[in-house]
Backbone as a ProteinNet text record, in pm:
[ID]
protein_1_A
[PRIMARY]
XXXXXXXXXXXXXXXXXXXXXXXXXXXXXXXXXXXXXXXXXXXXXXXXXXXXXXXXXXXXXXXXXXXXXXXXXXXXXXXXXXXXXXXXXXXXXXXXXX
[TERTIARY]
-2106	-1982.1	-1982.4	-1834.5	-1873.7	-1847.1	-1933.4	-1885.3	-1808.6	-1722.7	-1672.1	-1713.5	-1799	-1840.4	-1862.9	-1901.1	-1855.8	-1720.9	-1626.4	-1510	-1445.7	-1491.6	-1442	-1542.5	-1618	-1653.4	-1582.6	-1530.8	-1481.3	-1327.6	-1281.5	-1156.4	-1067.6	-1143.5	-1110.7	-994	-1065.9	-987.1	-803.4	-866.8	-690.3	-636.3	-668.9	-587.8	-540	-602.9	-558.8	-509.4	-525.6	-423.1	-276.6	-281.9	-112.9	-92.2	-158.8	-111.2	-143.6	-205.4	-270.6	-391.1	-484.1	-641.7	-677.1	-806.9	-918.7	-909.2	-894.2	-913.3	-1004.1	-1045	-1167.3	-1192.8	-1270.1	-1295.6	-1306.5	-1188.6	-1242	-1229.7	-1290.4	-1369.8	-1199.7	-1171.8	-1071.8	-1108.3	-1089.3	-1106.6	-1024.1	-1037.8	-959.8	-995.9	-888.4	-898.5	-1036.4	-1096.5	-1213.3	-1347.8	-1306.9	-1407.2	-1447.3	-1419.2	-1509.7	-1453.7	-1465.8	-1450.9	-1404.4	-1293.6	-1227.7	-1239.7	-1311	-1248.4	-1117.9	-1062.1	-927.8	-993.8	-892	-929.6	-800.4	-849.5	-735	-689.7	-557.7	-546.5	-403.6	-356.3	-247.8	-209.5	-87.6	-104	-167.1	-197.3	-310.3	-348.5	-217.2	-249.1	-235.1	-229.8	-282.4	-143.7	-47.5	133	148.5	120.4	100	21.5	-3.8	-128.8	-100.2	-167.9	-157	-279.4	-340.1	-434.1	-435.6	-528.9	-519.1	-638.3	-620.5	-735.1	-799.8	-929.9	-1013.8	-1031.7	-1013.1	-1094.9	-936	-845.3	-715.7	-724.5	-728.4	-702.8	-647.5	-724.2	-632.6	-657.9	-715.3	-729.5	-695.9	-758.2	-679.9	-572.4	-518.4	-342.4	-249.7	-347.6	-242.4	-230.6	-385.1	-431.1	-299.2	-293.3	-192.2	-58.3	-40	94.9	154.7	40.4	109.7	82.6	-26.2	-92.5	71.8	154.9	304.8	389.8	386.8	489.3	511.7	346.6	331.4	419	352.4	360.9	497.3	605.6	738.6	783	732.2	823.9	802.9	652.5	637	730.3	767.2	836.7	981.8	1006.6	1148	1200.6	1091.2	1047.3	1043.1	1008.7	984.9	1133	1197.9	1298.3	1444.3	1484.9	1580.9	1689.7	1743.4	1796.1	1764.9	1765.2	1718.1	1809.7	1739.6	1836.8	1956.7	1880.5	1934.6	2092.9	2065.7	2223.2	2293.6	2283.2	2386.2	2449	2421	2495.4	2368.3	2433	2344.1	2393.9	2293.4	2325.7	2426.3	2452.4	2554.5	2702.8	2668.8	2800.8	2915.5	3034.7	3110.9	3148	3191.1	3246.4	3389.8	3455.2	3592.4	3677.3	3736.5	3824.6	3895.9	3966.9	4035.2	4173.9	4243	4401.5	4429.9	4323.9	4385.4	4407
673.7	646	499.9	439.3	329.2	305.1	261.6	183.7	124.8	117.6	29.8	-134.6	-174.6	-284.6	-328.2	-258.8	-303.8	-306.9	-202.5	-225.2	-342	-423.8	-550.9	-654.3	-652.7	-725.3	-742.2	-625.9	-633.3	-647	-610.6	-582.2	-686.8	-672.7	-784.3	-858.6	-988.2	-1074.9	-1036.6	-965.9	-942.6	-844.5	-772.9	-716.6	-807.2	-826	-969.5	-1089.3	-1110.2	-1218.2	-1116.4	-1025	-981.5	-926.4	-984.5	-977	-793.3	-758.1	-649.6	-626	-518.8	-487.6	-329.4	-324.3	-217.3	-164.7	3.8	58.3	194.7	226.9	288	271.2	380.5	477.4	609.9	702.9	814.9	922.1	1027.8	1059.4	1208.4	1248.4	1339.3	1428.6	1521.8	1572.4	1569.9	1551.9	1544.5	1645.5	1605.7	1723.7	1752.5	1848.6	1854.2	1861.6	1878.6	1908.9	1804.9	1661.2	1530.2	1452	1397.7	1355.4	1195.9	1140.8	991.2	963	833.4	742.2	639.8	675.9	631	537.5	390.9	297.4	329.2	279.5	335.3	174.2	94.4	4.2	14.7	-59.2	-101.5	-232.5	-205.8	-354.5	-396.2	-492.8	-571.9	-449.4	-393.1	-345.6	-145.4	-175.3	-5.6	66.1	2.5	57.3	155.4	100.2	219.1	175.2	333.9	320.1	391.1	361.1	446.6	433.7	582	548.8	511.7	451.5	361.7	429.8	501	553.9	402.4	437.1	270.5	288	410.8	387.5	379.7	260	294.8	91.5	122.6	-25.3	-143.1	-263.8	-361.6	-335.7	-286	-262.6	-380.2	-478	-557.2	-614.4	-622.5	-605.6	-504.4	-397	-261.8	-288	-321.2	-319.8	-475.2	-575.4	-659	-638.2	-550.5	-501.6	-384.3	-311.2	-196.1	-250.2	-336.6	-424.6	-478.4	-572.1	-627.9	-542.9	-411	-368.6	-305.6	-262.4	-166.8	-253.7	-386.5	-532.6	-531.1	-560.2	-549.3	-445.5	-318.4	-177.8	-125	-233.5	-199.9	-285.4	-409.4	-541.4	-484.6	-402.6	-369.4	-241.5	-167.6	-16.5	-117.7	-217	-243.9	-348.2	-373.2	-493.1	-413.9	-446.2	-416.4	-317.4	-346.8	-276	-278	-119.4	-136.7	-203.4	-216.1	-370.3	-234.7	-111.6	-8.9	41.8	22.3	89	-22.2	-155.4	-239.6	-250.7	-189.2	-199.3	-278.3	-329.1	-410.9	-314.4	-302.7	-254.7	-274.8	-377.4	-431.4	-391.7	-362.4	-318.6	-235.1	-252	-184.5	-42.1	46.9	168.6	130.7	200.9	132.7	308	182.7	283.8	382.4	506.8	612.7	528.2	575.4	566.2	436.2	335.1	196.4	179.3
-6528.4	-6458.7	-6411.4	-6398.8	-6354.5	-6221.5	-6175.8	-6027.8	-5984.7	-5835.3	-5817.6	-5792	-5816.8	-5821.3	-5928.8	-6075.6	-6241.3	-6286.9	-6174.9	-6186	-6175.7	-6046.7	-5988.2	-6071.5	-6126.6	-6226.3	-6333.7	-6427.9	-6503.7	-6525.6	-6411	-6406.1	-6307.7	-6180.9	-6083.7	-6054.8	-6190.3	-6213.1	-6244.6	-6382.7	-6452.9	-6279	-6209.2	-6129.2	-6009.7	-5967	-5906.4	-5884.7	-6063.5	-6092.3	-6117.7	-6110	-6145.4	-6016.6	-5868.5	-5739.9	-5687.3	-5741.5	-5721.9	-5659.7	-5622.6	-5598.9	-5674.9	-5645.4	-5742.2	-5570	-5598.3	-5476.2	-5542.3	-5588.7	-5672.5	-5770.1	-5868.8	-5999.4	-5963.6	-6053.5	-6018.6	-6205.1	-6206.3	-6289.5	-6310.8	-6457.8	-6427.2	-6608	-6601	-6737.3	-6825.5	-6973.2	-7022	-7176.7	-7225.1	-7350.2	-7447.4	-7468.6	-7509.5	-7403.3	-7289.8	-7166.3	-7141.8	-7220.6	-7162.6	-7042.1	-6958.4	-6820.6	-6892.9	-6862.3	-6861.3	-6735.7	-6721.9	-6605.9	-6582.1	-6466.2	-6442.5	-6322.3	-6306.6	-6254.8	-6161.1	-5983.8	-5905.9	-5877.2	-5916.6	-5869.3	-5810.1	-5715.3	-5621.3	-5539.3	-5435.1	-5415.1	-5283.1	-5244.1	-5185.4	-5038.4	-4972.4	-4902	-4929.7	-5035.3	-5074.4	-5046.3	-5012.4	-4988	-5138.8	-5254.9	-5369	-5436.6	-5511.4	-5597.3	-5732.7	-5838.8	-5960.9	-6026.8	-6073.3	-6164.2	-6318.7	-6350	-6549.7	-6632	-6713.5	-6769.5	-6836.3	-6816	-6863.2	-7026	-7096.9	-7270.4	-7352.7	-7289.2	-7369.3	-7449.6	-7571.5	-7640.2	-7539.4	-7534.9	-7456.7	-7334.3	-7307.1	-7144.4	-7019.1	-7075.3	-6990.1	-6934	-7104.7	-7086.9	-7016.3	-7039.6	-6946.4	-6809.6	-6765.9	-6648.8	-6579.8	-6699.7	-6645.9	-6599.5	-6714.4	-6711.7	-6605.7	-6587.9	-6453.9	-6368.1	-6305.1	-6208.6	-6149.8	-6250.7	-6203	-6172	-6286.3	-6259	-6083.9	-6079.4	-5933	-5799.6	-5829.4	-5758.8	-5734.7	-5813.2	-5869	-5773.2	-5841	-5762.1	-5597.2	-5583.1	-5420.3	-5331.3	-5351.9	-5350.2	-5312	-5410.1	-5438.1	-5337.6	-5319.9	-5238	-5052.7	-5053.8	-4894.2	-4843.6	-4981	-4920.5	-4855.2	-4775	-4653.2	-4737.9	-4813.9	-4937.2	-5072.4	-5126	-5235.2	-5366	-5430.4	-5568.4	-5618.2	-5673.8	-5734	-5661.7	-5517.9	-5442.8	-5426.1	-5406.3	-5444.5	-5348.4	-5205.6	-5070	-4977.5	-4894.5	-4810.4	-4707.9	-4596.5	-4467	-4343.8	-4385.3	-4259.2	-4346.8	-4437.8	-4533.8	-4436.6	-4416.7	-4341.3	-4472.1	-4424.3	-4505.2	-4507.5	-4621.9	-4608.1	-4561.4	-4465	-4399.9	-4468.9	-4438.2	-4480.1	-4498.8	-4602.8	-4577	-4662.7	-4688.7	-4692.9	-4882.1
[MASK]
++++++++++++++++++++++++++++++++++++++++++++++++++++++++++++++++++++++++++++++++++++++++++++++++++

């Protein structure tokens, strides 16, 4: 199994440079009774997390690529309104009748 400290060796970098962190390894079964390790990464302050199975082609690239996207969707999840509803808060309702 790997450690979290071969994790941050190996992985570290690419998660971090896509504004992310390594918040474990954890061990999950998969088809054929053999155990995959999934890498737990999120953003800096652990607000979300998703696990990455580690034996998938490119790994680093994935690890780049959900690393932003998480980055992206936590960003988007904490700002005053969300992009998706298109209303800002101070938004008045429009009156009846008019």
């Amino acid at each position: 199994m790997t450690s979290l400290a071969e994790a941050e060796s190996k992985f570290g970098r690419v998660v971090r440079g896509a504004g992310g962190a390594i918040f474990g390894v954890e061990t999950a079964p998969s088809f054929g009774g053999r155990q995959e390790e999934k890498l737990q990464i999120g953003t800096l302050d652990g607000f979300v997390k998703m696990a990455v199975l580690l034996n998938q082609p490119n790994i680093n690239l994935v690890l780049r690529e959900r690393t932003s996207l998480l980055v992206k969707h936590a960003r988007e999840l904490r700002a005053p309104v969300h992009p998706a509803l298109g209303v800002s808060p101070s938004a008045e309702a429009p009156a009846e009748g008019r």
